[in-house]
ZAVO-847665 format. One line per field, with one value per residue: residue number from 0; residue in three letters; x, z, y of N, C-alpha, C in turn. Coordinates in pm, whole numbers. Layout:
<roses>
k: [NUM  ...]
r: [ALA  ...]
n.u: [X  ...]
n.w: [Z  ...]
n.v: [Y  ...]
ca.u: [X  ...]
ca.w: [Z  ...]
ca.v: [Y  ...]
c.u: [X  ...]
c.w: [Z  ...]
c.v: [Y  ...]
</roses>
This chain:
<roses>
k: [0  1  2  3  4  5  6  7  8  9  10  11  12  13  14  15  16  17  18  19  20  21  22  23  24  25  26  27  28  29  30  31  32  33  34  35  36  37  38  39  40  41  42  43  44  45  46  47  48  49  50  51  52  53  54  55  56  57  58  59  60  61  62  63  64  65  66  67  68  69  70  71  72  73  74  75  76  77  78  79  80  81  82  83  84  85  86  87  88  89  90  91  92  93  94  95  96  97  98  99  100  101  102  103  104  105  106  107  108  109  110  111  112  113  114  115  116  117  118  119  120  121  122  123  124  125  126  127  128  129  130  131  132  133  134  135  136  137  138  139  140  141  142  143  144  145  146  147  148  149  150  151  152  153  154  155  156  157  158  159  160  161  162  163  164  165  166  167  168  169  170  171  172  173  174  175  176  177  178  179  180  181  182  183  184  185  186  187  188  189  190  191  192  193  194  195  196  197  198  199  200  201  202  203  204  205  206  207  208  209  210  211  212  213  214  215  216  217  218  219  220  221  222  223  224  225  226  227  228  229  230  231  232  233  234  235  236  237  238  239  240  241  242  243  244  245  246  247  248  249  250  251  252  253  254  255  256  257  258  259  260  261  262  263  264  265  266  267  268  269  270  271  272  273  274  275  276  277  278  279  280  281  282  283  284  285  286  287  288  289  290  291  292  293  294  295  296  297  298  299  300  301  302  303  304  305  306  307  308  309  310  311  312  313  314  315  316  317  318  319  320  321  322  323  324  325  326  327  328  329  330  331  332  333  334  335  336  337  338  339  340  341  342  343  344  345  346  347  348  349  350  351]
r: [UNK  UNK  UNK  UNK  UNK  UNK  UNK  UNK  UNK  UNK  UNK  UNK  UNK  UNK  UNK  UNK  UNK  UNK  UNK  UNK  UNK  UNK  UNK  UNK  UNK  UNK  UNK  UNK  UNK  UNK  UNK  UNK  UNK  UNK  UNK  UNK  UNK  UNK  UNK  UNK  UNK  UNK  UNK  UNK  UNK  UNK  UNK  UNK  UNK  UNK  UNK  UNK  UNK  UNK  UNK  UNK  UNK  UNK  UNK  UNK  UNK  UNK  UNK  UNK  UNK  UNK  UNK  UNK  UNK  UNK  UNK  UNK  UNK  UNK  UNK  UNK  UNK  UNK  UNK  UNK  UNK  UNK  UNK  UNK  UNK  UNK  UNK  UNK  UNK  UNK  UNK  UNK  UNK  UNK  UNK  UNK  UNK  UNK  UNK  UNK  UNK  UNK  UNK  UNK  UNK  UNK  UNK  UNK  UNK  UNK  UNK  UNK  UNK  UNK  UNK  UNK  UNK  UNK  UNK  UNK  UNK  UNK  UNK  UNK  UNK  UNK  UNK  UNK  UNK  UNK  UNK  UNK  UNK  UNK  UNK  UNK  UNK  UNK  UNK  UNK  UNK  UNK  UNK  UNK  UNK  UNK  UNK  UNK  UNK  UNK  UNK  UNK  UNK  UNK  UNK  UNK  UNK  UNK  UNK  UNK  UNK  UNK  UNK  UNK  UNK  UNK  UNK  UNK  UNK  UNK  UNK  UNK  UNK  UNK  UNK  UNK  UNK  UNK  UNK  UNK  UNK  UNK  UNK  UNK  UNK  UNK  UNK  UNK  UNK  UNK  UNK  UNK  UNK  UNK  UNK  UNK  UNK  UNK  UNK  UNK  UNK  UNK  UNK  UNK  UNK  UNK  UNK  UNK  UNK  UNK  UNK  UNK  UNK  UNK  UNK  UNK  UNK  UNK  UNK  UNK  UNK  UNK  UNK  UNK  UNK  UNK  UNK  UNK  UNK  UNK  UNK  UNK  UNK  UNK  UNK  UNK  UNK  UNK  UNK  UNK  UNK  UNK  UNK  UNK  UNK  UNK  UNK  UNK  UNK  UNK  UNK  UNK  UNK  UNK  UNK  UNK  UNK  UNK  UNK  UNK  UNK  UNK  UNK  UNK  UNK  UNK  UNK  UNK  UNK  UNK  UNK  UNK  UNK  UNK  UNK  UNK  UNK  UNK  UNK  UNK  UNK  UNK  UNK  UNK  UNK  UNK  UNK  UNK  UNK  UNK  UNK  UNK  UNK  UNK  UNK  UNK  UNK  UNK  UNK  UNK  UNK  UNK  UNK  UNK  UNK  UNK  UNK  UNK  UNK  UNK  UNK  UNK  UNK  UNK  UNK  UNK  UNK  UNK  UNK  UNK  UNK  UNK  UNK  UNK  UNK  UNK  UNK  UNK  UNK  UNK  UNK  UNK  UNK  UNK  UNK  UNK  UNK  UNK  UNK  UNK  UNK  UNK  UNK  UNK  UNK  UNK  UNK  UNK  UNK  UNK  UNK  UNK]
n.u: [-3006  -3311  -3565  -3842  -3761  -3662  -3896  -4050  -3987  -3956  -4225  -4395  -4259  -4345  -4631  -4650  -4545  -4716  -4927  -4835  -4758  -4832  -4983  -5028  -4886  -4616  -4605  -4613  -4373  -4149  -4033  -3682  -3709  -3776  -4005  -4046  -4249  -4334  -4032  -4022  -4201  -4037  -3810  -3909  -3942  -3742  -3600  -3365  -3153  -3093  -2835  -2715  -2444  -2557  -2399  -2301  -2612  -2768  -2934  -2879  -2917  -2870  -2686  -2826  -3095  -3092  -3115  -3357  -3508  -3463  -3527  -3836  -3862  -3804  -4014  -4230  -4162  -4062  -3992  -3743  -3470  -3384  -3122  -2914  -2863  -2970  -2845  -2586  -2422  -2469  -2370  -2069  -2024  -2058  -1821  -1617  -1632  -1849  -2099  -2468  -2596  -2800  -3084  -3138  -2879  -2616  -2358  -2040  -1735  -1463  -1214  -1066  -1180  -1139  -917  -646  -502  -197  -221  -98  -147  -350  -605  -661  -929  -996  -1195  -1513  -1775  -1960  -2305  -2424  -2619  -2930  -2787  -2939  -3112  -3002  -2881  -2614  -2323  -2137  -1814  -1561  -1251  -896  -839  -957  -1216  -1457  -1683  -1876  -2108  -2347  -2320  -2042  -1988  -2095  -2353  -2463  -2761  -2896  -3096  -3181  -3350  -3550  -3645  -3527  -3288  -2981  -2682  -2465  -2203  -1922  -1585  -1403  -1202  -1061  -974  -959  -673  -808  -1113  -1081  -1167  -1083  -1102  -1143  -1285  -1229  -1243  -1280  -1451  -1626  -1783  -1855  -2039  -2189  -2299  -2424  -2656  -2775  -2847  -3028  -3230  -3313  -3432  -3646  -3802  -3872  -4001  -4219  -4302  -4361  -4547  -4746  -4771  -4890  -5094  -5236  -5275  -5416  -5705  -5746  -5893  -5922  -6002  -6253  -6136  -5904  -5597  -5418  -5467  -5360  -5100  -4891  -4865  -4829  -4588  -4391  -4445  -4367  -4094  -4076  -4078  -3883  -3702  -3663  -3654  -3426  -3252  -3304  -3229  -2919  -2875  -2932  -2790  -2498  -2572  -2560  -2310  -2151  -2194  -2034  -1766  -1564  -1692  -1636  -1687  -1946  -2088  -2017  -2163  -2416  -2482  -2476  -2652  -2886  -2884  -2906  -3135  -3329  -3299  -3464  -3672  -3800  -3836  -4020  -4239  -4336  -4438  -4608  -4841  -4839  -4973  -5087  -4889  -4747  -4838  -4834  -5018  -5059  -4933  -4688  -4482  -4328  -4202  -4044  -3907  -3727  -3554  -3447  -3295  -3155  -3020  -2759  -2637  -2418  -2229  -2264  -2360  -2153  -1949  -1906  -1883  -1631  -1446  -1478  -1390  -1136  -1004  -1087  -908  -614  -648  -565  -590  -613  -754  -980  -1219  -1227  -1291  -1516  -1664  -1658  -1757  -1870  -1744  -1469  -1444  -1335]
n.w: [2480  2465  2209  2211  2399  2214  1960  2077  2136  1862  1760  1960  1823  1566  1587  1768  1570  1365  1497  1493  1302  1085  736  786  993  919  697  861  962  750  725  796  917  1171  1456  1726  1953  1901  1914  2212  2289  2149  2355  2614  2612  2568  2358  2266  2354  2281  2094  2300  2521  2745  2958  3010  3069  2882  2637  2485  2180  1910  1605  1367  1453  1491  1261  1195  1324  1203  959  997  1133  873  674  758  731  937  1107  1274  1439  1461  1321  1358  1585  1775  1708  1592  1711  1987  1962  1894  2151  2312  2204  2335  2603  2707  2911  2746  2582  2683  2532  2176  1938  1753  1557  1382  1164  1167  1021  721  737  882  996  1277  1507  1716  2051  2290  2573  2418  2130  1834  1711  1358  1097  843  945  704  629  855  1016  1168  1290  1401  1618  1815  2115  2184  1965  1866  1834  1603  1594  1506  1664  1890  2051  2075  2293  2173  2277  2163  2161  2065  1803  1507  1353  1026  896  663  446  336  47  127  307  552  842  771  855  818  1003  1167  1323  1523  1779  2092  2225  2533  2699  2870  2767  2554  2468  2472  2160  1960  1719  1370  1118  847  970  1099  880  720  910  916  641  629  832  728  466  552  670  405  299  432  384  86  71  178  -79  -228  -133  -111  -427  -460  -321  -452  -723  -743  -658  -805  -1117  -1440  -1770  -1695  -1534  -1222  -1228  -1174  -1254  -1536  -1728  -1783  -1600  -1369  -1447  -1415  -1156  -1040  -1092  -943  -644  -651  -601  -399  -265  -312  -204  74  157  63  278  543  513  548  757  939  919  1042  1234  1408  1261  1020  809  569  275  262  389  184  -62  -21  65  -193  -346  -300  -323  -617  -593  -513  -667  -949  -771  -698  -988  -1080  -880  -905  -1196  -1241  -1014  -1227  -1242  -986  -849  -846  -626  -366  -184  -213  -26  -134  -173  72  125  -175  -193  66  -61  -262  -162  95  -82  -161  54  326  183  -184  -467  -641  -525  -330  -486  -635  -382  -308  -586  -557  -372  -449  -668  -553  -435  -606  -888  -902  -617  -639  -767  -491  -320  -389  -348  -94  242  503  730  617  406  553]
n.v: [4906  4829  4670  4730  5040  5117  5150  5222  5525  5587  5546  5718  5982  5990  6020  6278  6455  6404  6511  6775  6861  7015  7132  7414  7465  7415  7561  7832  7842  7852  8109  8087  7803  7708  7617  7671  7584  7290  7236  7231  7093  6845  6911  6828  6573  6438  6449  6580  6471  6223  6075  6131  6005  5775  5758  6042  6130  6095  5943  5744  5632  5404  5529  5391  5385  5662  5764  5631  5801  6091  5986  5993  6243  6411  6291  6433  6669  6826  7128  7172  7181  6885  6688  6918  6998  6788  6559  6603  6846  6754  6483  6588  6729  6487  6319  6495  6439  6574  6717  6747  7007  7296  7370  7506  7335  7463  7374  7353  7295  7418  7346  7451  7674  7873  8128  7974  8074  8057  8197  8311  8033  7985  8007  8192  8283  8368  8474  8314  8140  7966  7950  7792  7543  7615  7865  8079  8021  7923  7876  7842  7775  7500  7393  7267  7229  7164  6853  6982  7103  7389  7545  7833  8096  8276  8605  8594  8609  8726  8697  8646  8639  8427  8187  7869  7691  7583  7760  7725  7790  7920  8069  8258  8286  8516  8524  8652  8632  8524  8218  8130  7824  7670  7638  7503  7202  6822  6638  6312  6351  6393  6694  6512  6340  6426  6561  6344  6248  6479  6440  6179  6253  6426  6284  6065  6238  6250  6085  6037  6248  6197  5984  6099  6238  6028  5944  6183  6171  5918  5925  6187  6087  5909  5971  6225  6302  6189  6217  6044  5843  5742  5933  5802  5553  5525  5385  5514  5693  5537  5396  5569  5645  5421  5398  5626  5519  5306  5506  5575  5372  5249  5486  5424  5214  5245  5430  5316  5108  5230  5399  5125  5053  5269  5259  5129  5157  5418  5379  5557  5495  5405  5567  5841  5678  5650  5907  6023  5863  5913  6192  6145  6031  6249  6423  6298  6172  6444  6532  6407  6385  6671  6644  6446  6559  6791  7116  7195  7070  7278  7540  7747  7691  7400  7151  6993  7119  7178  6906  6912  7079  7103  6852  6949  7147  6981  6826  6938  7006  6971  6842  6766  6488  6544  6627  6398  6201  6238  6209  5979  5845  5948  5796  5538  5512  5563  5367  5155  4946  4696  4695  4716  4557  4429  4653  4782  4561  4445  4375  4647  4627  4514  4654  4936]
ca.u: [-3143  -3464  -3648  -3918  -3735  -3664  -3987  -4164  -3877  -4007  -4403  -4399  -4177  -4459  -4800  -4581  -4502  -4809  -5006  -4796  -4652  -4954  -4913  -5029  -4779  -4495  -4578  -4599  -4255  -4115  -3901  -3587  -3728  -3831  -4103  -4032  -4359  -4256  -3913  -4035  -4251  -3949  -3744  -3927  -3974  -3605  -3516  -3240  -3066  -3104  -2734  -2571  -2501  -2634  -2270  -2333  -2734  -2841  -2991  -2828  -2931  -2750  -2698  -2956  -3184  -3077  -3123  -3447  -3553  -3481  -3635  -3967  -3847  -3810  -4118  -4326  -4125  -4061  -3966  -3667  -3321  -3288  -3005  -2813  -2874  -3000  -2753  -2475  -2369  -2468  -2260  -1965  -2002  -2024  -1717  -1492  -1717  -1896  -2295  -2518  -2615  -2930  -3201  -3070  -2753  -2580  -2238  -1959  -1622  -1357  -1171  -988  -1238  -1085  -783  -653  -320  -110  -258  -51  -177  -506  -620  -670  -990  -1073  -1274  -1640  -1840  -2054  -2410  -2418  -2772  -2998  -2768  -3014  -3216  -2923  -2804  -2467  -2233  -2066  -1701  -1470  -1118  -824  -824  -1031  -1374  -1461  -1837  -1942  -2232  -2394  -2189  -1870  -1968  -2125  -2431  -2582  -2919  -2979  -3194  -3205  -3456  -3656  -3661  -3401  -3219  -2840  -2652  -2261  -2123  -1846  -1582  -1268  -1170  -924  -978  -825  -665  -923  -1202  -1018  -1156  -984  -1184  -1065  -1356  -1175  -1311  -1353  -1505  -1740  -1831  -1957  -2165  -2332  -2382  -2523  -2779  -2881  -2956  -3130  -3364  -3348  -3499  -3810  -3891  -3908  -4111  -4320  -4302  -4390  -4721  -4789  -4795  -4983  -5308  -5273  -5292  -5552  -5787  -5775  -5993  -5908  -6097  -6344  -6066  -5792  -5457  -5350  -5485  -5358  -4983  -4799  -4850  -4813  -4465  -4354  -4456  -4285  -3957  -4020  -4071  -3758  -3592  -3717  -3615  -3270  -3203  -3337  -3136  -2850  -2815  -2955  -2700  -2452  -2609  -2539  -2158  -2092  -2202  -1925  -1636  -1589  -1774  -1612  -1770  -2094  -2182  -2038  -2257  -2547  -2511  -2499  -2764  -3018  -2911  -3000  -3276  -3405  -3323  -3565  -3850  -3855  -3876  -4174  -4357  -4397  -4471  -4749  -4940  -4917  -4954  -5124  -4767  -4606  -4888  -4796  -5073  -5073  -4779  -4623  -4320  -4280  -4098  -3957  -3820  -3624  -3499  -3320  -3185  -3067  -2897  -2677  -2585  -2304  -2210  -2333  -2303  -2042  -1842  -1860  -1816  -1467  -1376  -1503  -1330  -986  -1006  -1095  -801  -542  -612  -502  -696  -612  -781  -1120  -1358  -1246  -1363  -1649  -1799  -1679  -1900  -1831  -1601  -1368  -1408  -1250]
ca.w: [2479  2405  2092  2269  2404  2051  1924  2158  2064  1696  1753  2006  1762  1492  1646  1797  1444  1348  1575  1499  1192  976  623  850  1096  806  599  927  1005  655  756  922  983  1331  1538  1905  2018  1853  1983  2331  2299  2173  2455  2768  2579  2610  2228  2234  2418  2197  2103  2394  2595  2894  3107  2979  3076  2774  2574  2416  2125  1827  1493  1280  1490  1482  1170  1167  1394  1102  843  1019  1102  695  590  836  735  1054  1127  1438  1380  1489  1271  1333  1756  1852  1638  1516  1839  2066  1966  1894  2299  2422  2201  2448  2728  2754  2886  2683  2662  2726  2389  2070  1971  1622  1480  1228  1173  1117  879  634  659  964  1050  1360  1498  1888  2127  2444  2565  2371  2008  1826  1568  1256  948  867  914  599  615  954  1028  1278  1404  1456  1686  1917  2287  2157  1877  1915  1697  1579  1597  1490  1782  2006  2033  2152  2273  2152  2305  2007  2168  2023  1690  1423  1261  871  862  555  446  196  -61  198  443  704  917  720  901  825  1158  1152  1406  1548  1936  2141  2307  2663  2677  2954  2665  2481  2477  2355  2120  1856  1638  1268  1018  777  1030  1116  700  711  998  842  552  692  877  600  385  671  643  248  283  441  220  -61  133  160  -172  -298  -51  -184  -533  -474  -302  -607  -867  -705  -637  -911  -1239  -1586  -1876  -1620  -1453  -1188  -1268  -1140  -1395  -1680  -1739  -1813  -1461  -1297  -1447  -1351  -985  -985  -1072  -757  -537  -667  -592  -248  -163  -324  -116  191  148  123  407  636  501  576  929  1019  899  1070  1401  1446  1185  943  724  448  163  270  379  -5  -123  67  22  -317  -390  -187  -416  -745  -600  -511  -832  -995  -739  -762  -1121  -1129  -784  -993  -1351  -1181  -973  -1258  -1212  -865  -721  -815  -598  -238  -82  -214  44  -176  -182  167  69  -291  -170  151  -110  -360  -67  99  -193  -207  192  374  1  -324  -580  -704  -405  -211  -603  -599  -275  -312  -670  -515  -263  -553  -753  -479  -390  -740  -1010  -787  -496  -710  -706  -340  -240  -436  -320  61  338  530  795  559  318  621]
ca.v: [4954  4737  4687  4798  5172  5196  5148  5379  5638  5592  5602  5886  6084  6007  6054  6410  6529  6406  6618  6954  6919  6991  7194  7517  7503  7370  7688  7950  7816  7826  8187  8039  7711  7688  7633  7688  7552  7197  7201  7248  6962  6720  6842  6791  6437  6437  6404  6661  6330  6080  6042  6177  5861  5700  5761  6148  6113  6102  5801  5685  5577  5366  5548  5355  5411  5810  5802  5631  5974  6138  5992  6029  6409  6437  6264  6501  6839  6920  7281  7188  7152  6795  6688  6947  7010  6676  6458  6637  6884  6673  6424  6635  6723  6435  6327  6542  6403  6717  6692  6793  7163  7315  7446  7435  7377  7476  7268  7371  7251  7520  7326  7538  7836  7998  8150  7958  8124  8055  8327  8230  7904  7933  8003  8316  8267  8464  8396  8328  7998  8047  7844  7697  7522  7706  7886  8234  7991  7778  7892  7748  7710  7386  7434  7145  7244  7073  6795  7059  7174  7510  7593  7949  8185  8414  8695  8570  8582  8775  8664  8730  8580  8340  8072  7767  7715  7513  7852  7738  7901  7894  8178  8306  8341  8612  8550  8711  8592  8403  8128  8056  7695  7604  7657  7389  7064  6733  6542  6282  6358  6486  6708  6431  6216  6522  6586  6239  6223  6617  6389  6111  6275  6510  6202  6034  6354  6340  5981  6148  6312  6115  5904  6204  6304  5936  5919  6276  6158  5840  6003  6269  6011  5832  6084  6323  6189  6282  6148  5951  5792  5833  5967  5617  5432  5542  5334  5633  5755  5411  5391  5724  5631  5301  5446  5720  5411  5249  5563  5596  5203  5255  5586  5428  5137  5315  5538  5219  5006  5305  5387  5008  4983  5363  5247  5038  5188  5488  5353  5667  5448  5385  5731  5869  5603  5698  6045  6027  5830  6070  6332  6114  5979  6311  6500  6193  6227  6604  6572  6289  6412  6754  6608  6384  6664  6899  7260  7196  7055  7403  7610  7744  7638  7221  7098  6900  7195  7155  6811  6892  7223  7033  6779  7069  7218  6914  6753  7028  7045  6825  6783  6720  6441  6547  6624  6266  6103  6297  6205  5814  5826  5964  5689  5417  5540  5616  5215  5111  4839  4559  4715  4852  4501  4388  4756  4796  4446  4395  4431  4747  4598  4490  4829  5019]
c.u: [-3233  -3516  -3764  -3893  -3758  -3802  -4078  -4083  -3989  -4175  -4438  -4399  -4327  -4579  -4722  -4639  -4627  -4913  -4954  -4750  -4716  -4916  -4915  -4902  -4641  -4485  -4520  -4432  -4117  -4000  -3798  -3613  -3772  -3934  -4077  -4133  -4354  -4133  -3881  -4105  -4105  -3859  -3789  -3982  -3842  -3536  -3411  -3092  -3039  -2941  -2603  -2597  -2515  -2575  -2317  -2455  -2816  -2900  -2946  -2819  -2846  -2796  -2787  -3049  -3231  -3122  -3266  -3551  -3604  -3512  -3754  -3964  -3877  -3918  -4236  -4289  -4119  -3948  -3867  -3538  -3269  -3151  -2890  -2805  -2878  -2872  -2595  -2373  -2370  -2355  -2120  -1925  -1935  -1868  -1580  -1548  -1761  -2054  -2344  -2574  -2776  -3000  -3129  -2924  -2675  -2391  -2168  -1842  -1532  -1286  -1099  -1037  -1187  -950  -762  -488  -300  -153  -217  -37  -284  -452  -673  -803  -1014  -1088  -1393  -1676  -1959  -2143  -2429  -2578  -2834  -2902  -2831  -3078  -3126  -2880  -2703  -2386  -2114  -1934  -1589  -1351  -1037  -750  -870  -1142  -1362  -1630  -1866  -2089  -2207  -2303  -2075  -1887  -2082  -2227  -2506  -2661  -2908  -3042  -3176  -3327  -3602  -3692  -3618  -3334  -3087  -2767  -2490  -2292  -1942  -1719  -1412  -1249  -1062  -989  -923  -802  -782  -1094  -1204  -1103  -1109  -1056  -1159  -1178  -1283  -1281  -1371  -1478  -1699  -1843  -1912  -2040  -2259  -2351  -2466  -2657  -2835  -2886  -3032  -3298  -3420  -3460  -3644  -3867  -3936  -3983  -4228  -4362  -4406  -4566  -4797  -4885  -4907  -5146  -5342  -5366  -5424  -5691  -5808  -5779  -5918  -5919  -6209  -6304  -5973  -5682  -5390  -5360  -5412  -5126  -4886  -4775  -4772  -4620  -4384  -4364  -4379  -4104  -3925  -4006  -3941  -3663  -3546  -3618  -3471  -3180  -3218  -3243  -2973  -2834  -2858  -2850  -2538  -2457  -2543  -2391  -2086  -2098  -2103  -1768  -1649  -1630  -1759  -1668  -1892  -2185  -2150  -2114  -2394  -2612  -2577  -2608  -2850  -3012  -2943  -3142  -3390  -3411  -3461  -3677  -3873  -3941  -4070  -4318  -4401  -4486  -4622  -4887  -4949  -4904  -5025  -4997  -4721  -4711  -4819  -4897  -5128  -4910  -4655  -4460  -4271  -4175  -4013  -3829  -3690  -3529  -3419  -3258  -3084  -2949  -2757  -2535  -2496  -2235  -2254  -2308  -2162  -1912  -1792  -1830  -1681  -1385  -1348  -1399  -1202  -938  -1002  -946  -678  -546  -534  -630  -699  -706  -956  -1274  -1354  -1300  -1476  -1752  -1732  -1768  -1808  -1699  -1456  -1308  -1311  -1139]
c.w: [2415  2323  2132  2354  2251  1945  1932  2107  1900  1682  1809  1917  1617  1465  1728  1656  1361  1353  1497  1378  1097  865  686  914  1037  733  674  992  862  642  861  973  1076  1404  1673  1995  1988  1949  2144  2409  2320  2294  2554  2710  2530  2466  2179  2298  2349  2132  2146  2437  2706  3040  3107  3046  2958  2713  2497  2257  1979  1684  1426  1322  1535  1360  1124  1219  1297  1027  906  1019  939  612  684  807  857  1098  1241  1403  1458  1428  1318  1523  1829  1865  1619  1660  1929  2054  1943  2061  2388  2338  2249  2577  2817  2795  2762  2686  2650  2568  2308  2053  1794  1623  1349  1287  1115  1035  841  626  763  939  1190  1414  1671  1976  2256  2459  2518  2226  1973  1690  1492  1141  987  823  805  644  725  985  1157  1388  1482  1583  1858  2041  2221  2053  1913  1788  1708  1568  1532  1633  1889  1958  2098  2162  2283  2219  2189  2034  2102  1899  1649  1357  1143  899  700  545  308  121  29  275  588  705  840  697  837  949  1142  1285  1416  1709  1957  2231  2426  2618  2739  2897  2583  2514  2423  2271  1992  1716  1513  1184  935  841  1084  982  700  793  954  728  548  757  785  511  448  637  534  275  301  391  99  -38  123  -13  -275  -202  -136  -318  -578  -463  -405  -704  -841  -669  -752  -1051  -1333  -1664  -1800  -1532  -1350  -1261  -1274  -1206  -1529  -1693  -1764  -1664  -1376  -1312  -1399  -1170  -933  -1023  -960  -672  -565  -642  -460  -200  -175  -206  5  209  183  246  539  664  559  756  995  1054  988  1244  1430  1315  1113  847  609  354  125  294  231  -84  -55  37  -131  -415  -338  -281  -523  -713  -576  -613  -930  -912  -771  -892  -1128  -1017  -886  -1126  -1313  -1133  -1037  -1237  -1041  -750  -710  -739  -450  -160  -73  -117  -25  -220  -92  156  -26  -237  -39  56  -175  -255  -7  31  -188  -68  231  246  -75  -396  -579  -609  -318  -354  -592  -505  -273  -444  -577  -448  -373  -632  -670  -458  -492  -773  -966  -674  -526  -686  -529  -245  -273  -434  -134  131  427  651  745  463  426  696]
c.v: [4850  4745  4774  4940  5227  5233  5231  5510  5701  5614  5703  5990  6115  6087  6218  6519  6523  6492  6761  6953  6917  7081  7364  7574  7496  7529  7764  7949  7840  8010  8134  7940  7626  7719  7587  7579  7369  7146  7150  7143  6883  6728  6805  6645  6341  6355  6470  6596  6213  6003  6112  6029  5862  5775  5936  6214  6130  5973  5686  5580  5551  5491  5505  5370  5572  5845  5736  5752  6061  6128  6021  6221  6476  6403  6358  6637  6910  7015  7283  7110  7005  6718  6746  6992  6826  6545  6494  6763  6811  6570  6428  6670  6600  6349  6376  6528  6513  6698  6796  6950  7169  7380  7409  7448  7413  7402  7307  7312  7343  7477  7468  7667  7916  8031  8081  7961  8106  8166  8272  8093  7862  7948  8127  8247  8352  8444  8360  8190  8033  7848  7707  7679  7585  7789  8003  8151  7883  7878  7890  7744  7606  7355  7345  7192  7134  6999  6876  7044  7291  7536  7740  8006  8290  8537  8696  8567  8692  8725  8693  8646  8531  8193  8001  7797  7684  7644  7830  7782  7838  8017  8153  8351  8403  8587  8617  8734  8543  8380  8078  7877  7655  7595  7537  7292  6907  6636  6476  6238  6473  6568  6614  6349  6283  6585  6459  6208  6346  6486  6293  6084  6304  6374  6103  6102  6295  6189  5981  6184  6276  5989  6013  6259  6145  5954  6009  6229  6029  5888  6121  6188  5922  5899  6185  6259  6286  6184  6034  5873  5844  5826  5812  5504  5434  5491  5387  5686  5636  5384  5482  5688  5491  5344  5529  5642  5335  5325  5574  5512  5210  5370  5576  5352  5153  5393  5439  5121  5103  5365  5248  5024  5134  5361  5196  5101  5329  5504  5509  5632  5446  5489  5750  5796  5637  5849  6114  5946  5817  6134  6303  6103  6113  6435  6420  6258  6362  6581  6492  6360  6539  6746  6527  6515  6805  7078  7312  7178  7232  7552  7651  7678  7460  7232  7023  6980  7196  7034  6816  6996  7153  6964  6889  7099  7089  6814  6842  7043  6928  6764  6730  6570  6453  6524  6498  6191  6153  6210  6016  5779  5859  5844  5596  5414  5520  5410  5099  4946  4753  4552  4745  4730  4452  4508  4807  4663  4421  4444  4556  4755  4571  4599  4945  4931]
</roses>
């Protein structure tokens, strides 16, 4: 694809989100997430394609540049489950060289939370996907098996209705079926391999935001006087805002430098590094974008919760801190003291 597809990809998506994704339409969307009227735009502008590929009909487009999607999605708050339809089903489909499906699509990985027992020549499921992203709003549940996929219609499952802090859609799906074999599909996408691409995106998003959250805080500080001056003047503020911008560049950094090395390998390091420093960096901005704007950030009707509120929630989602330090530590350890600076300084081809 052309610098120039990609480009247009990225300004379209802008001047779009731009248009619709004002603090009005961010709030009226703020039960369950979703705005239909949005969505309907990006697809007949055929962004629910973007990394299906070409052979598929889809677009194909590379990872870093999926994930630059999403940061603009995240610094605009927009109300439409691309992450988890556009990016994350989608490309679990076309991983068993499945086209793409039609509206939205929702994505879990059964992992350890089901039951999954021999029913003939199929699969017998039962157990509950807790906190799957939009799924009240998808055509589809798109479900990772061990070495299968299986694509679900809402029928087959059970849905509770809940929501993050942000007000997205984050349903338990209830299920108890069997699967014919011919349901089956073969796809050598793993759980793990599927944990790090949810985390990847979601700090994609988080990056957004804290782009948003830093703009926020600039036109605050610059605009609103106290003692004859702006906020912005006064060196107490100034420092406070140059640490959010250092948090920003570090968290962007990461998950760019992570996007690059995942296009081409499993880059397991570089996402846990990525991930995890999204979720510092957006524990920090929270704290500063609030402390800056005051008792005005914590109102409903200043926007500036539309961004903080995404960030708490997404730190938490595709795993925490804590959870990818664990996993990155086990890995560090498991390689032994010999193995600790050649994996904490190679470049990402050589880390996997």
């Amino acid at each position: 694809m052309s610098d120039d597809t990609r480009q247009m990809l990225l300004d379209t998506l802008d001047r779009v989100l731009t248009d619709h994704c004002t603090a009005e339409r961010v709030q009226a969307a703020d039960a369950g997430g979703f705005d239909p009227a949005l969505w309907q735009v990006l697809d007949e502008l055929g962004y629910p394609l973007v990394a299906v590929p070409e052979a598929l009909g889809g677009i194909g487009l590379a990872l870093p540049d999926q994930c630059a999607l999403l940061r603009l999605a995240g610094r605009h708050c927009a109300p439409v489950p691309l992450a988890e339809s556009a990016m994350l089903a989608a490309w679990l489909l076309a991983s068993a060289g499945l086209p793409p499906g039609t509206g939205v699509l929702a994505a879990a990985s059964a992992g350890s939370l089901l039951s999954i027992t021999p029913a003939g020549d199929g699969l017998r499921l039962q157990g509950t996907l807790p906190r799957v992203g939009a799924a009240r709003h998808a055509t589809a549940l798109v479900l990772l098996l061990d070495g299968h996929l299986a694509v679900l219609t809402p029928a087959e499952y059970a849905l509770e209705a809940g929501d993050n802090l942000a007000g997205e859609a984050r349903d338990d799906l209830h299920l108890d079926l069997t699967l014919a074999a011919d349901r089956l599909h073969a796809t050598d996408v793993t759980p793990d391999a599927f944990a790090a691409r949810a985390a990847l995106l979601r700090a994609a998003l988080m990056t957004g935001a804290l782009e948003r959250a830093l703009q926020q805080s600039l036109d605050y500080t610059r605009e609103r006087r106290q003692f004859g001056r702006p906020l912005a003047a006064f060196q107490a503020i100034q420092q406070q805002l140059a640490i959010l911008a250092a948090e920003v560049v570090a968290a962007m950094s990461a998950v760019d430098h992570a996007a690059a090395v995942a296009e081409h390998g499993a880059a397991r390091d570089e996402i846990a590094a990525a991930k995890i420093r999204a979720g510092k960096a957006a524990g920090i901005a929270c704290r500063i974008a609030h402390q800056v704007h005051g008792a005005m950030g914590f109102t409903q009707e200043y926007p500036l919760h539309h961004a903080t509120r995404r960030l708490w929630s997404w730190r938490d989602e595709a795993g925490n801190e804590a959870l990818w330090a664990q996993r990155l530590g086990r890995r560090l350890a498991a390689a032994g003291a010999d193995a600790l600076w050649p994996l904490t300084t190679a470049s990402g081809a050589a880390a996997d």
